[in-house]
MDTraj code that builds the backbone (N, CA, C; nanometers):
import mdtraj as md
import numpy as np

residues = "UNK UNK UNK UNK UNK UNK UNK UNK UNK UNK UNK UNK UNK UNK UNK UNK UNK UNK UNK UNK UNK UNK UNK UNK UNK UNK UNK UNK UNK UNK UNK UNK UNK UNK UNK UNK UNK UNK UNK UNK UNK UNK UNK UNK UNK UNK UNK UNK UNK UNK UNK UNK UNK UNK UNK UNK UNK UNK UNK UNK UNK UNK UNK UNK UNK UNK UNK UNK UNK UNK UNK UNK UNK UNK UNK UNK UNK UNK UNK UNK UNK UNK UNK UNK UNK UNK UNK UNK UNK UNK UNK UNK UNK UNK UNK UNK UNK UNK UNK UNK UNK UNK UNK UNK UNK UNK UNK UNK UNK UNK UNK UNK UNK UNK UNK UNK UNK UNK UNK UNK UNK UNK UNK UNK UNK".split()
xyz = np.array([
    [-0.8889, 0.8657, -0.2079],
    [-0.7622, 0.7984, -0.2161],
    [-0.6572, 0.8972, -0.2651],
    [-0.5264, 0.9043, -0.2423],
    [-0.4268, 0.9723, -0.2713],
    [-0.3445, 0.9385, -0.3888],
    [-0.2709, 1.0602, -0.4236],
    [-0.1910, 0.9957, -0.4945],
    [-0.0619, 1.0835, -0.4826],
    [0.0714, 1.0424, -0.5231],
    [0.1948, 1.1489, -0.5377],
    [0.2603, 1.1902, -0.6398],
    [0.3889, 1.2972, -0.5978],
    [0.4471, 1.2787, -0.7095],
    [0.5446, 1.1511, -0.7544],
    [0.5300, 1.0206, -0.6692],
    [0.5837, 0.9248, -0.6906],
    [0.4608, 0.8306, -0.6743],
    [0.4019, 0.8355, -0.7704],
    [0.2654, 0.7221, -0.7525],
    [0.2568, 0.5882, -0.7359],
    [0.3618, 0.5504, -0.7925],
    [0.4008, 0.3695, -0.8195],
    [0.4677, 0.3527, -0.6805],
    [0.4206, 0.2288, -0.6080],
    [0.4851, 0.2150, -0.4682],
    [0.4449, 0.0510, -0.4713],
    [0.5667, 0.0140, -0.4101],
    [0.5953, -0.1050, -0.4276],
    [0.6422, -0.1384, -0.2648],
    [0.6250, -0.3105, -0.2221],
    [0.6537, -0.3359, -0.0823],
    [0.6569, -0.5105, -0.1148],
    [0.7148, -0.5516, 0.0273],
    [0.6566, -0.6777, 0.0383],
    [0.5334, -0.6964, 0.1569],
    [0.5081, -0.8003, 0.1354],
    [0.4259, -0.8566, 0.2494],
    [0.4876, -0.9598, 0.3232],
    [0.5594, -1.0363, 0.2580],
    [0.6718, -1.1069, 0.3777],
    [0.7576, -1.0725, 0.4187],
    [0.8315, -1.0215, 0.3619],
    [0.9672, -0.9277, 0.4281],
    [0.9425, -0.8438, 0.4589],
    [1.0242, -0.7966, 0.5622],
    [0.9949, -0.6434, 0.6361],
    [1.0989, -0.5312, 0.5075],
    [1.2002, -0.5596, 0.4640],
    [1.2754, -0.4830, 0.3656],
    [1.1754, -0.5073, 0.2791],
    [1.1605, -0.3879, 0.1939],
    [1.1056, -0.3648, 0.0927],
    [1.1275, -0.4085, -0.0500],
    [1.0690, -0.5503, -0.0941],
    [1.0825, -0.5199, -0.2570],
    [1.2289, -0.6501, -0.2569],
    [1.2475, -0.7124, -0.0986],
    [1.3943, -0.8296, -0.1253],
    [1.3589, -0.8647, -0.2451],
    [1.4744, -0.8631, -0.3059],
    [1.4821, -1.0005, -0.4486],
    [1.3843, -0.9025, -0.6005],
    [1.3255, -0.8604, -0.5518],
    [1.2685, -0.7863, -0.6433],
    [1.1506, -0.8065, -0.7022],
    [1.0852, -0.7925, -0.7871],
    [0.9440, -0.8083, -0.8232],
    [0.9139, -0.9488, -0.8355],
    [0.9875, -1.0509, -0.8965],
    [0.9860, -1.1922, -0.8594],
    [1.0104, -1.2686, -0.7192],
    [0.9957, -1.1463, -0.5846],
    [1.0344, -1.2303, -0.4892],
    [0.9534, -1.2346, -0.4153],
    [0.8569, -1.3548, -0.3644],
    [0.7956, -1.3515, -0.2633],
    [0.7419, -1.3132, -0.1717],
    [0.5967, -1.2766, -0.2376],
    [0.5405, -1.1460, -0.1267],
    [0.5096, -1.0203, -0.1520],
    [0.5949, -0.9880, -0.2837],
    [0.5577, -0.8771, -0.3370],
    [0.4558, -0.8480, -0.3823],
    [0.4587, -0.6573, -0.4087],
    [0.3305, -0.6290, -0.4699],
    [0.4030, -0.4810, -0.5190],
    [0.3045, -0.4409, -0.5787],
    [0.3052, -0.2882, -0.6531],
    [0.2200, -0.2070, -0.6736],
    [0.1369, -0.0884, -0.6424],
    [0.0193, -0.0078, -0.6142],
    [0.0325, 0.1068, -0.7253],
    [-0.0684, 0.1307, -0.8030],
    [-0.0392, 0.2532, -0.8541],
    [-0.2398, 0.2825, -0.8732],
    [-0.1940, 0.3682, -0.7962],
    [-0.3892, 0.4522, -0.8174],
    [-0.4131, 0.5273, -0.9435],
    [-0.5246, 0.4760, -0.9767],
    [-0.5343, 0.5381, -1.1477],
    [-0.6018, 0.6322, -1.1398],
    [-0.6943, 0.6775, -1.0530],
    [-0.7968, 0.8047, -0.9869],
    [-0.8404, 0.7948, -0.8571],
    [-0.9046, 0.8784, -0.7781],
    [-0.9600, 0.8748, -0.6442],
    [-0.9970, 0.7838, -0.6389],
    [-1.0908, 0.6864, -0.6837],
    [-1.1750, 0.5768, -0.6400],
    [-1.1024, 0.4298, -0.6826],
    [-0.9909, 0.4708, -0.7611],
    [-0.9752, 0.3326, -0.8051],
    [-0.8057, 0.3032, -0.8217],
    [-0.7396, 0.1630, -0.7687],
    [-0.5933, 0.1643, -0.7562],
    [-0.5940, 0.0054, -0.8266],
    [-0.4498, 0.0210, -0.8985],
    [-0.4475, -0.0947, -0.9215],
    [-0.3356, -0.1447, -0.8860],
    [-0.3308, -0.2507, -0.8261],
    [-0.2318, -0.3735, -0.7227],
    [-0.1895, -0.4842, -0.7819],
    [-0.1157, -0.4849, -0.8283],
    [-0.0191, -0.6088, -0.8548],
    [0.0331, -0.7315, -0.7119],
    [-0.0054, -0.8318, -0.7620],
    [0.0431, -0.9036, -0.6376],
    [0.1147, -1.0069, -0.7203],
    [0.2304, -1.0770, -0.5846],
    [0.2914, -1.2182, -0.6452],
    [0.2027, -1.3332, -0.6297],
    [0.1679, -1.4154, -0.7394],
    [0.0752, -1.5190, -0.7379],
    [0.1265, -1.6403, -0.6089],
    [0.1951, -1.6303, -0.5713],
    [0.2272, -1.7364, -0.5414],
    [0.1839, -1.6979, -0.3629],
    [0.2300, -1.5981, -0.2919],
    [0.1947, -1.5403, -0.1613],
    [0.1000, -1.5206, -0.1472],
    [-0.0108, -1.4402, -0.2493],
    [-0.1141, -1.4330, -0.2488],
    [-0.2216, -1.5484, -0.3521],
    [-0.1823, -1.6348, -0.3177],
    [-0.2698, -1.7229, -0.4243],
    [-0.4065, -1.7192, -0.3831],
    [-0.4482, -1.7516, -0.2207],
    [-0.5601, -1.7652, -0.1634],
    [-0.6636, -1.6532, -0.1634],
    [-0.5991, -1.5658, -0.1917],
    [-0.6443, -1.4111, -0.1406],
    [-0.6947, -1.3985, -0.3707],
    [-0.6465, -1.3813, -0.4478],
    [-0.6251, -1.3975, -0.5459],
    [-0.7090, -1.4662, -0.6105],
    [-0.7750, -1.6065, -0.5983],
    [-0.8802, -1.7055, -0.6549],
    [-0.9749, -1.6508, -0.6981],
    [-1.0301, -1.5521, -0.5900],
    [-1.1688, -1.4935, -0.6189],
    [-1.1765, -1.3526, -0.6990],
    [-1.0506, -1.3121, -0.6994],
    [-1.0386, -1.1696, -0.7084],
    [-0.9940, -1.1094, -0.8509],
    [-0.8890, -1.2310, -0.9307],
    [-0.7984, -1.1863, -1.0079],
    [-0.8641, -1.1480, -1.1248],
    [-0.8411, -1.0410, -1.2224],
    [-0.8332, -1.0072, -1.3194],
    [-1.0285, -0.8937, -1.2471],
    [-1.0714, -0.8824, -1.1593],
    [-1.1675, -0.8407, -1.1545],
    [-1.1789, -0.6673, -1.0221],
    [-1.2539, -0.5882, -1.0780],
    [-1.2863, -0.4746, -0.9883],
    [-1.3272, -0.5645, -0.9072],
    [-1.2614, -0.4463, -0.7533],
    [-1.2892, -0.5502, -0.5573],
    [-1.3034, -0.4141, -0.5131],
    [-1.4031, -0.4135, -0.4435],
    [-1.4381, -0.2897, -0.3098],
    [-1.3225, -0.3022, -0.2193],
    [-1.2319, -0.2356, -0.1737],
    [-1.1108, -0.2210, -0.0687],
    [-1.1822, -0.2024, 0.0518],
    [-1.1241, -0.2376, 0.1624],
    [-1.1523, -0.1812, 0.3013],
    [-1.1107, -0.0509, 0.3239],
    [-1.1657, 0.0004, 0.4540],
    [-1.1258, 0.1040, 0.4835],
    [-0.9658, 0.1117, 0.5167],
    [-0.9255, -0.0314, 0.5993],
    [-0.7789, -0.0173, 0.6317],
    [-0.6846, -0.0354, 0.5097],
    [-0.7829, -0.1300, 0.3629],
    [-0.6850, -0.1040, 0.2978],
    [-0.6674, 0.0445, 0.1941],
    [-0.7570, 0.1149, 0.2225],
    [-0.7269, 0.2630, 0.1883],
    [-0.6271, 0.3462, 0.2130],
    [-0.6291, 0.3213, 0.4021],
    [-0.5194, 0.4253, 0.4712],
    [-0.4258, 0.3128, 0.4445],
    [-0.3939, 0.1947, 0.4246],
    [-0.2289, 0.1456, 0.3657],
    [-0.2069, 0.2096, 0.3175],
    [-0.3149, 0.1585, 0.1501],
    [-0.2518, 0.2504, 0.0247],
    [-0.2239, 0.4502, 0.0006],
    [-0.2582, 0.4713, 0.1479],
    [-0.3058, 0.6310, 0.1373],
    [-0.1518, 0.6546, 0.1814],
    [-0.1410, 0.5598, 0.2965],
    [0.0127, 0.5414, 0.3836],
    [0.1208, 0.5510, 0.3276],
    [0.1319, 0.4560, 0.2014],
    [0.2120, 0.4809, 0.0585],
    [0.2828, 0.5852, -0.0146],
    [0.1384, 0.6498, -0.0421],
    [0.2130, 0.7201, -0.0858],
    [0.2062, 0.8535, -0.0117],
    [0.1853, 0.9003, 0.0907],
    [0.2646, 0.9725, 0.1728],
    [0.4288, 0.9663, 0.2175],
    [0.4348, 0.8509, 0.2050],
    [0.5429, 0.7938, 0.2785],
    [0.6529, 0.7753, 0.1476],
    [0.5806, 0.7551, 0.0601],
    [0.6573, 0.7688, -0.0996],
    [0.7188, 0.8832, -0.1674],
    [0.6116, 0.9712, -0.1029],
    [0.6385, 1.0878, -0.2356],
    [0.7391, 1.1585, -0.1656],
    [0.8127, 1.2608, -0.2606],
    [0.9024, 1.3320, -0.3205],
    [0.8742, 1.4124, -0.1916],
    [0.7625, 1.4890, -0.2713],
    [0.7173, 1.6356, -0.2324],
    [0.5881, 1.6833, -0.1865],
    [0.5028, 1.5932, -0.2263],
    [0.3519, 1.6259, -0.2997],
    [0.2901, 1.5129, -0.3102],
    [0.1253, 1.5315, -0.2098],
    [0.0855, 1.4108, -0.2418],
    [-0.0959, 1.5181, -0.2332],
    [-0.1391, 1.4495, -0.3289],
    [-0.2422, 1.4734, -0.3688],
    [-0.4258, 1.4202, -0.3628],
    [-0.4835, 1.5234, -0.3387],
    [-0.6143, 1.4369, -0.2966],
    [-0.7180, 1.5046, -0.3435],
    [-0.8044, 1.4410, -0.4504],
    [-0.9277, 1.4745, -0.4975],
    [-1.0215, 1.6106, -0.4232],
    [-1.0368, 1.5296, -0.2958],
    [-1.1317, 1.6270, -0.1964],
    [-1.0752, 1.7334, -0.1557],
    [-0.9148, 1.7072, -0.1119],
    [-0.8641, 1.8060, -0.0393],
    [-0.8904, 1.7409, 0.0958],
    [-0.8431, 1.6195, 0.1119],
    [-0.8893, 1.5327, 0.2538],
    [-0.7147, 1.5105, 0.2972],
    [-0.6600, 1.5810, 0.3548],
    [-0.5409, 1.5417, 0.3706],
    [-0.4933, 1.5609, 0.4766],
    [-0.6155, 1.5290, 0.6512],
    [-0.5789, 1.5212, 0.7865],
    [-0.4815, 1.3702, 0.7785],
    [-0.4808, 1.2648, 0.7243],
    [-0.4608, 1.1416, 0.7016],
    [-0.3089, 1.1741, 0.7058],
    [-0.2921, 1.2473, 0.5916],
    [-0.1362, 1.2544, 0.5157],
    [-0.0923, 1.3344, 0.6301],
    [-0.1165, 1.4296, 0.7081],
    [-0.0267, 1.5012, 0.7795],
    [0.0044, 1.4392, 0.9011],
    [-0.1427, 1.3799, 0.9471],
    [-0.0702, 1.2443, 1.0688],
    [0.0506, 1.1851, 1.0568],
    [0.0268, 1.1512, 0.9047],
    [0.1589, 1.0457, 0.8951],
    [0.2781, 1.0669, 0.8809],
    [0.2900, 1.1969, 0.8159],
    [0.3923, 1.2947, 0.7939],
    [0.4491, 1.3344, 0.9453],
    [0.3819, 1.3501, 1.0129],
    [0.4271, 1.3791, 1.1678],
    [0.4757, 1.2906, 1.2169],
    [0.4079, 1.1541, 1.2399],
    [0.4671, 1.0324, 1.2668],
    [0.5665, 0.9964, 1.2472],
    [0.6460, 1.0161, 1.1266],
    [0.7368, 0.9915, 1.0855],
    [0.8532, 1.0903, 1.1071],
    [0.7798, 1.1818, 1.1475],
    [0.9073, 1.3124, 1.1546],
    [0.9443, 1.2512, 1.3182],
    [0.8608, 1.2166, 1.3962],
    [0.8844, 1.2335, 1.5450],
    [0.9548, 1.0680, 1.5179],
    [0.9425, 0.9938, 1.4251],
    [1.0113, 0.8352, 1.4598],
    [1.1612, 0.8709, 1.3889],
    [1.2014, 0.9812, 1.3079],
    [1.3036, 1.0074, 1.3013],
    [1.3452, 0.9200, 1.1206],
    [1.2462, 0.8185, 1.1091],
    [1.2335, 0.7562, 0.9377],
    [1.2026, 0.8291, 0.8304],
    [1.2059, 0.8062, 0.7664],
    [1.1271, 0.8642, 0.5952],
    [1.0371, 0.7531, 0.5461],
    [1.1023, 0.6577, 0.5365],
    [0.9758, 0.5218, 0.5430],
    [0.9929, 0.4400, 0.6006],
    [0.9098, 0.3890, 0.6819],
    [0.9013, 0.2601, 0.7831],
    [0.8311, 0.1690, 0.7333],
    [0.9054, 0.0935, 0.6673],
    [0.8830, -0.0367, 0.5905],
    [0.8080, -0.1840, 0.7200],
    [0.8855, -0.1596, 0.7821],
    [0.7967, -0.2643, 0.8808],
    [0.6932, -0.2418, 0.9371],
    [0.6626, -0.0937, 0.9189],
    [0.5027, -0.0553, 0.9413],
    [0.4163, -0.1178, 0.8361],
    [0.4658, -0.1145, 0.7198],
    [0.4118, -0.0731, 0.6300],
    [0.3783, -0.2448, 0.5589],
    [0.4594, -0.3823, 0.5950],
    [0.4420, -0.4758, 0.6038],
    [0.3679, -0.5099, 0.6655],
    [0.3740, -0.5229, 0.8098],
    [0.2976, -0.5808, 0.9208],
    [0.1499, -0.5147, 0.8388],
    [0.0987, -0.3715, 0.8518],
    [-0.0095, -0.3473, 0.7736],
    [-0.0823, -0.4480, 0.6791],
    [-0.0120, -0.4659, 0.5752],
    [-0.0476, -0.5872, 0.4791],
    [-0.0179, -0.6754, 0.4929],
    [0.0002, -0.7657, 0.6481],
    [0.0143, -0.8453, 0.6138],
    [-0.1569, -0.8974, 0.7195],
    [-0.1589, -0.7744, 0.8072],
    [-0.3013, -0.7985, 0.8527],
    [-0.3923, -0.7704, 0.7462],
    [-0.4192, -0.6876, 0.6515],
    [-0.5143, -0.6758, 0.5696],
    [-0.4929, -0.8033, 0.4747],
    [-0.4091, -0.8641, 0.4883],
    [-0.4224, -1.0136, 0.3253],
    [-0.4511, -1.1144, 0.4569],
    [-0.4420, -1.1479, 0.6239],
    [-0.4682, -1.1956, 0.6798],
    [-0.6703, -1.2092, 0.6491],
    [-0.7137, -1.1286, 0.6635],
    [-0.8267, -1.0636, 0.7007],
    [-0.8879, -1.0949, 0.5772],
    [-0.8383, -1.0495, 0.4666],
    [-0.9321, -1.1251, 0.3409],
    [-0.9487, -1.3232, 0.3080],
    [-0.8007, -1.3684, 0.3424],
    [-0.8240, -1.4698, 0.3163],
    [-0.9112, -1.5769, 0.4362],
    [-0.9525, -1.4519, 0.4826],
    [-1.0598, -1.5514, 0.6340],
    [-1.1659, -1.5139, 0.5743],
    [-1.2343, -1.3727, 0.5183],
    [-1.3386, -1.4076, 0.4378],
    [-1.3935, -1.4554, 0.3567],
])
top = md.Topology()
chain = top.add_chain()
for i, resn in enumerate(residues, 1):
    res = top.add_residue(resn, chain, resSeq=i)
    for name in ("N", "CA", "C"):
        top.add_atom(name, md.element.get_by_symbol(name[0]), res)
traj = md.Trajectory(xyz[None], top)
């Protein structure tokens, strides 16, 4: 898992703008990875309630897709510098390219739609 020199990354899951209304608004969330293996996610109780029941206050194995979100993050976050345990950073330069050729710095509606299939996908399991 990655991390940057801007580690804390924040989005919604309902809105395509990032963060409307602000940490009290609907949908939100906030990511900050505490080491390679482990991130911790803030969600709004209320968007994610379903997803949340089983989960809250407890360590959860992530998917693979929700890795490259959170990997997506903070590529797409940082400054300057984004950092990786292994030295695994084909991921980060994809995305870094991607973004150079879409002409963005962050594509927030990528970056929604993403979560909003991965909180789709848990609350069916």
């Amino acid at each position: 898992m990655y991390t940057s020199d801007a580690p804390v990354q924040s989005g919604n899951a309902k809105h395509d703008i990032s963060m409307v209304g602000g940490f009290q608004s609907e949908g939100s969330f906030v990511t900050f990875p505490i080491n390679s293996k482990y991130i911790l996610v803030l969600q709004d109780r209320s968007y994610f309630a379903n997803q949340l029941k089983a989960v809250e206050n407890k360590l959860v194995p992530v998917t693979i897709d929700a890795v490259k979100l959170f990997n997506r993050m903070q590529v797409l976050g940082a400054y300057r510098m984004v950092f990786c345990q292994q030295e695994k950073l084909k991921f980060a330069q994809k995305v870094h390219k991607e973004t150079i050729k879409s002409g963005n710095r962050v594509n927030h509606d990528v970056i929604a739609d993403k979560v909003r299939e991965i909180v789709k996908k848990q609350s069916v399991e």
